[in-house]
N, C-alpha and C positions, 0 to 999 in steps of 0.2 A: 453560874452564868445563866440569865435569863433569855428564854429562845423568841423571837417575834410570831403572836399568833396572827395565823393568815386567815382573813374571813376565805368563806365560802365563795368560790367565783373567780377571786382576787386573783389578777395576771400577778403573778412572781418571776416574768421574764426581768434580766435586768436593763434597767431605763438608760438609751443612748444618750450622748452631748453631743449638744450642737455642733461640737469640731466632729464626733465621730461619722455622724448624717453626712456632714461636708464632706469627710474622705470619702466616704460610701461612694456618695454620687460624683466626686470625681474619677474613682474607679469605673463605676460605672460607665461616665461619658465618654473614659478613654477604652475601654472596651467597646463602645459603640464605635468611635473613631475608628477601631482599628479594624473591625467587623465591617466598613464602610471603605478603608481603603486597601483591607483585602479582596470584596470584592471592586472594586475598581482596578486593585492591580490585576485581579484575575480579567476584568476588561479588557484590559490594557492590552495582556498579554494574548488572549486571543485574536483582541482586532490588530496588533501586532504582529499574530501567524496569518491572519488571513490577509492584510495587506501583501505578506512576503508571498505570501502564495498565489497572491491574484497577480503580484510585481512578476513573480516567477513563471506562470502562467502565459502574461501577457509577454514576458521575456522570450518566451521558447516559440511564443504562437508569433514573434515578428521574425525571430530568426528562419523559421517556420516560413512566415510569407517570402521571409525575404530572400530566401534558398530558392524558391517558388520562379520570385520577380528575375532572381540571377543568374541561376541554374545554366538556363541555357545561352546563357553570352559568356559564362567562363573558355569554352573551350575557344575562343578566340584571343586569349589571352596567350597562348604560346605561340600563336601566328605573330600575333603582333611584336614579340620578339625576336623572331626567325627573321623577320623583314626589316627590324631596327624601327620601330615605328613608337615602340614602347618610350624609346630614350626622347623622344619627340613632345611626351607630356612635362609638364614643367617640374613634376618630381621623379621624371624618369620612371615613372611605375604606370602601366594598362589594367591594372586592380578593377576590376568589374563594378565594384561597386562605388566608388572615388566620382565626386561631381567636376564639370568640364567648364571651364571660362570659353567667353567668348573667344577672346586670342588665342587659346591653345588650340580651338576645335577648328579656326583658319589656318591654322598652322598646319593641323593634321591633315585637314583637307587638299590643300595645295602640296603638304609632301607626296602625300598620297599619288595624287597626281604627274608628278614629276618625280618619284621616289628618291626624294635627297633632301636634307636634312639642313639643307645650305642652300636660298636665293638671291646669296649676295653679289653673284656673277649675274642676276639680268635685272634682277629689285632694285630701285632706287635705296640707299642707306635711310633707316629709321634707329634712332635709342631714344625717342622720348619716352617710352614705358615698353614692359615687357612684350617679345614678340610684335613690338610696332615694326618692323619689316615685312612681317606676312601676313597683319591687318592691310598697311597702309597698300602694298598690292596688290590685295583682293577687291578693297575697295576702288583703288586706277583700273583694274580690270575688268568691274563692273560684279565683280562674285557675290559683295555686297552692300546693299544702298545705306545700310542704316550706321548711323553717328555713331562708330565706337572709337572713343577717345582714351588719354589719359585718366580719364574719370570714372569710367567704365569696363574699360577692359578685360579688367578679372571681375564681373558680373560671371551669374550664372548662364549658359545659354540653352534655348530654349531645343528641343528633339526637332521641331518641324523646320527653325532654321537651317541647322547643318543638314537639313535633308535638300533645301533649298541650295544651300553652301554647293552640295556636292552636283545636282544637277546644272546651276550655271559652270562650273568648271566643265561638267560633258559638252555644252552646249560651247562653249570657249574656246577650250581645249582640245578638246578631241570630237571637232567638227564632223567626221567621217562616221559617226556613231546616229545611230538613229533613236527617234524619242518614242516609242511605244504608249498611247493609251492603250486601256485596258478597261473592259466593264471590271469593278471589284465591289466586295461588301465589306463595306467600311462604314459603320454607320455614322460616325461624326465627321465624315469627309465633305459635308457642308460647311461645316466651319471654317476653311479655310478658301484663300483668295484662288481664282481659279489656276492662275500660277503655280502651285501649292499644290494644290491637287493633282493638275499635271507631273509634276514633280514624282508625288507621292505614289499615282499610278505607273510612271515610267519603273521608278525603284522596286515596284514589287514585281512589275509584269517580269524583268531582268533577275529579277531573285536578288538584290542589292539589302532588300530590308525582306524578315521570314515577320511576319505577321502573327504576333502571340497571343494578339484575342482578337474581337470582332473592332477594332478601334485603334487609330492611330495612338492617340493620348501627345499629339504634339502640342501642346500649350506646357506641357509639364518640362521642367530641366531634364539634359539630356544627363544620362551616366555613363560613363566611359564603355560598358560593358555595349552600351547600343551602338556609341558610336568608332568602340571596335571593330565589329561587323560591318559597318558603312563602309571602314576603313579595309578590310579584309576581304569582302567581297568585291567593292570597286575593283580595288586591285588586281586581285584576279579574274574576275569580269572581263576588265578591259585592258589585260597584259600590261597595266600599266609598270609592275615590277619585273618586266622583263623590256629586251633592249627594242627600239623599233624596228620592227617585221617581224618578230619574234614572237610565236603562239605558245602557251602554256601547255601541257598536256594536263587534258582531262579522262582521258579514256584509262578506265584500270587494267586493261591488258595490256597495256603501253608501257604503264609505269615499272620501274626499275626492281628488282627483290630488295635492293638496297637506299628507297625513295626517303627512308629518312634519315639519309646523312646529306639531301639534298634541299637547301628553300623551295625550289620547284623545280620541274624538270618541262622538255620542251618537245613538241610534239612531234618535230622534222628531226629528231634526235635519235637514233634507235637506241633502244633499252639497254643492249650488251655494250655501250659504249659506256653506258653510266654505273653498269654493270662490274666493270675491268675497278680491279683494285689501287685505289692511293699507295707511290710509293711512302714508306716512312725510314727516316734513318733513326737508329735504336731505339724506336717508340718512345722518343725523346718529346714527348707532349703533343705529340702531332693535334693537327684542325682539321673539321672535314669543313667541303664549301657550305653547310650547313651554318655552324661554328663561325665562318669565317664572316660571311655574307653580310652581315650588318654592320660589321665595322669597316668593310670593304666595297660595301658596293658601290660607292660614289666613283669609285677607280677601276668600274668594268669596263667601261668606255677606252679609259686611253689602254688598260690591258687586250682590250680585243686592236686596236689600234697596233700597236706595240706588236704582239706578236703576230696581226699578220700579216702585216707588212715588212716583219722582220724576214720572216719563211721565204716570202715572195722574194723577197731579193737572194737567198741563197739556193732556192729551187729555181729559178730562172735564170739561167745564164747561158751567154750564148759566144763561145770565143772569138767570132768576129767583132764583137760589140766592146765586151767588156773592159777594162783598163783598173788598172790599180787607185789612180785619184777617183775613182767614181764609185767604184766598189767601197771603196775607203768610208767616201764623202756620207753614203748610204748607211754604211754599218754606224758608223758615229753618233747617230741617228738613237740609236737601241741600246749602244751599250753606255754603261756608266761609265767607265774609261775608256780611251780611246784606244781603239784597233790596234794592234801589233801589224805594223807596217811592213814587218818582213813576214809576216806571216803571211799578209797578203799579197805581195808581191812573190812570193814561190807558188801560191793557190795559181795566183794569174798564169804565168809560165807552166804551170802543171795542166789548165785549162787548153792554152793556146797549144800546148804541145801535144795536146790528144786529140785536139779538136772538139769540146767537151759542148753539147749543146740539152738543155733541159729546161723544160716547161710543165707550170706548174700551180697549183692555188694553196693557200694555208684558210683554215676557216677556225676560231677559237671555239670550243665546244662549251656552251656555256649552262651551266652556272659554274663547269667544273675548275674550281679556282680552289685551290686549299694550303695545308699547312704541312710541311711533312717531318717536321720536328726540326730543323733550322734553314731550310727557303721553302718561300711560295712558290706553290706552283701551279700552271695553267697546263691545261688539255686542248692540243690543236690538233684537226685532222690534217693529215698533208697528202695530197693527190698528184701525183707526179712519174711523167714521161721520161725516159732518156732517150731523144729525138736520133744523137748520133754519139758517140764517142771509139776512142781508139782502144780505150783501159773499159773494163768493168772496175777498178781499185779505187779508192779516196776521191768522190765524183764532188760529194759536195765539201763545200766549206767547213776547213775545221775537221774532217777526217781523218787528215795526217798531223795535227796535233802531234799525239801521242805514235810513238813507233807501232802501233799494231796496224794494220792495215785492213780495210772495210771494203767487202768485195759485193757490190751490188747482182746481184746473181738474174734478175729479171730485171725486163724493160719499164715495166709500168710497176706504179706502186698508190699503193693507198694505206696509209699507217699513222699511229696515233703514236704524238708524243708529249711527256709530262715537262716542258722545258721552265727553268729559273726562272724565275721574277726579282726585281730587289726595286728596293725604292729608292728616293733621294731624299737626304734632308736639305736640298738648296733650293725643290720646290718640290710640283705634283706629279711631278715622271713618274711614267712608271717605265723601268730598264729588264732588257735581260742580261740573264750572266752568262759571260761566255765558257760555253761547253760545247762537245762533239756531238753532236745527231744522234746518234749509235747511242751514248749513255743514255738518252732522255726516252730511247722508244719502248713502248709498251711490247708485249708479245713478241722478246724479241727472237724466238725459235720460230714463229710464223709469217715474220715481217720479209726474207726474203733479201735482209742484206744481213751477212757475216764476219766475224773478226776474226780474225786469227789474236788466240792466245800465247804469252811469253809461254818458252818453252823450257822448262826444267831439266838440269842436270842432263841434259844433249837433248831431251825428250823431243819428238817432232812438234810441231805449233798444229792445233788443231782451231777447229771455228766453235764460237761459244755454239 
């Protein structure tokens, strides 16, 4: 075999084909490619983390502001349920941060005002769109001038109107109230019509709106959390959740050790009354009037009605006077069924035969209204004289009930009693149940009347 001689010089690499060049540089360009879209993925993935990061970032830094902006209207949020004012918003929730339609925020405002939940005993009927009841009589009432219709309604509404909202109701409403300017530093308090600004100065001078920077910001939508406070401070402001004549207590030596099983408590009230424990029978879910309050307070009125006018007629009696159709006619009145007619008629006979004479006031202790695990019950104070009688024994109505006998031991008396409540379902009554005196009273080893107890196996009857 002959070998090929190579000159001097001569490249002896072996010589490529044209296909092999071609795969070269497709290899090649796909290694560029891919050189090209690993870094691009590696782009990617960066500007990928720092998108997440600056999302994450600006995420914490709103939640951040926005604990800032709500912070301090949360704690109004558990008022607003204590007074029932929460169920008042169209999804039943005072959520701090939740924005407020026009209608809802007239609606808040006028309950606020009249603390009921219900104007359809003095408002003309509205259902053409939501809360058109308590639009359309703010607007007859003058509370507000501007076009909210079917069209608008659920709009957002603005902070500086419901501040307006709630001053024409003072001015409406609750005439007796006076309007306070105030020098303040408010810098954009130009902005608004001078109306507006009176408004704005009366609400802070009264402490209605607390001031969280140097600036109204009323052109912005109000959020529930602001216009909670409007709602919470009005109220308590101007007793308007409490009954007429009725002052709230603000003084903290005043208030009760037990203030929070109460909505509010009242300042012509003394302490140890609010103080005295709810009966409960076998802690069978009881309610304190706290608990109760919201669902109930539409019904303080006829309950302070009810019971004390019920009081009055069986602490006031006089045996020349009295008679059995009239006693009757009276009690009929209170209870959910009618009187036991022989019962009153041997009361009357037992009066006329002692000469039974007693005068006397019932006053409802209010807010104390609660739940004792199967009846309501109200707290009344009862003040009351025995002007003249023959007996100290069974003086008022309903003593001799039961065979034990109730021996009034002192002339005058001042004692608190938890008496029955019951409702009707044939309307809005509110009734009591018939019981003895004696069961209902609080403190009854200090009250100053005594029972005799059944006596066991010959045992003598002693007094509880």
């Amino acid at each position: 075999m002959f070998k090929k001689t190579v000159k001097n010089g001569e490249d002896i690499s072996p010589k490529l084909s044209n296909k092999d060049m071609l795969s070269d540089a497709k290899k090649n360009n796909a290694k560029i490619r891919n050189n090209i879209k690993l870094r691009y993925r590696k782009i990617y993935i960066i500007s990928a983390i720092a998108i997440l990061v600056i999302l994450i970032v600006v995420s914490i830094l709103n939640i951040y502001l926005n604990n800032i902006k709500y912070k301090d209207y949360i704690k109004y949020e558990e008022k607003m349920k204590t007074f029932g004012f929460d169920q008042m918003y169209n999804n039943h929730s005072a959520k701090t941060n939740e924005p407020v339609t026009k209608s809802e925020a007239l609606k808040l405002v006028l309950g606020t005002v009249f603390n009921t939940d219900d104007i359809s005993g003095f408002a003309a009927d509205h259902t053409e769109y939501e809360n058109a009841i308590w639009v359309e009589y703010a607007k007859s009432s003058g509370i507000t001038k501007e076009d909210i219709n079917a069209n608008n309604f659920d709009n957002n509404v603005k902070y500086i109107d419901v501040i307006s909202y709630f001053e024409n109701c003072k001015i409406k409403f609750l005439k007796e109230l006076a309007i306070k300017e105030t020098e303040i530093s408010v810098k954009d308090l130009s902005k608004y019509t001078l109306e507006q600004q009176l408004a704005i100065k009366d609400m802070l001078e009264n402490k209605i709106i607390d001031l969280m920077s140097n600036k109204i910001n009323g052109n912005k939508n109000i959020f529930k959390g602001q216009l909670n406070e409007l709602v919470v401070n009005f109220a308590e402001k101007y007793n308007t959740i409490a009954m007429a004549g009725d002052k709230l207590n603000v003084n903290p030596e005043k208030l009760p050790a037990n203030a929070d099983k109460y909505p509010y408590t009242l300042a012509n009230i003394d302490k140890s009354v609010y103080e005295l424990p709810f009966f409960s029978i076998y802690n069978n879910n009881p309610l304190s009037p706290k608990e109760l309050y919201a669902s109930k307070k539409n019904t303080y009125y006829r309950v302070k009605n009810a019971t004390e006018n019920y009081f009055s007629q069986i602490i006031n009696i006089n045996y020349k006077t009295i008679t059995e159709e009239s006693l009757k006619q009276k009690l009929a009145k209170y209870y959910i069924v009618t009187p036991d007619a022989e019962v009153i008629k041997e009361y009357i006979k037992y009066v006329k035969e002692n000469e039974i004479v007693i005068e006397g006031k019932a006053e409802l202790q209010i807010p104390i209204i609660y739940f004792d695990g199967i009846n309501k019950r109200a707290r009344v104070r009862l003040k009351f004289v025995i002007k003249q009688s023959k007996t100290k024994e069974n003086l008022i109505y309903l003593d001799g009930l039961n065979i034990l006998k109730k021996t009034y031991d002192k002339d005058s008396y001042d004692i608190l009693v938890d008496c029955y409540l019951t409702d009707s379902s044939n309307n809005n009554n509110v009734y009591l149940t018939e019981a003895g005196l004696y069961e209902t009273i609080l403190d009854k080893d200090k009250c100053g009347i005594s029972r005799e107890i059944e006596s066991i196996e010959g045992e003598t009857n002693e007094n509880d």
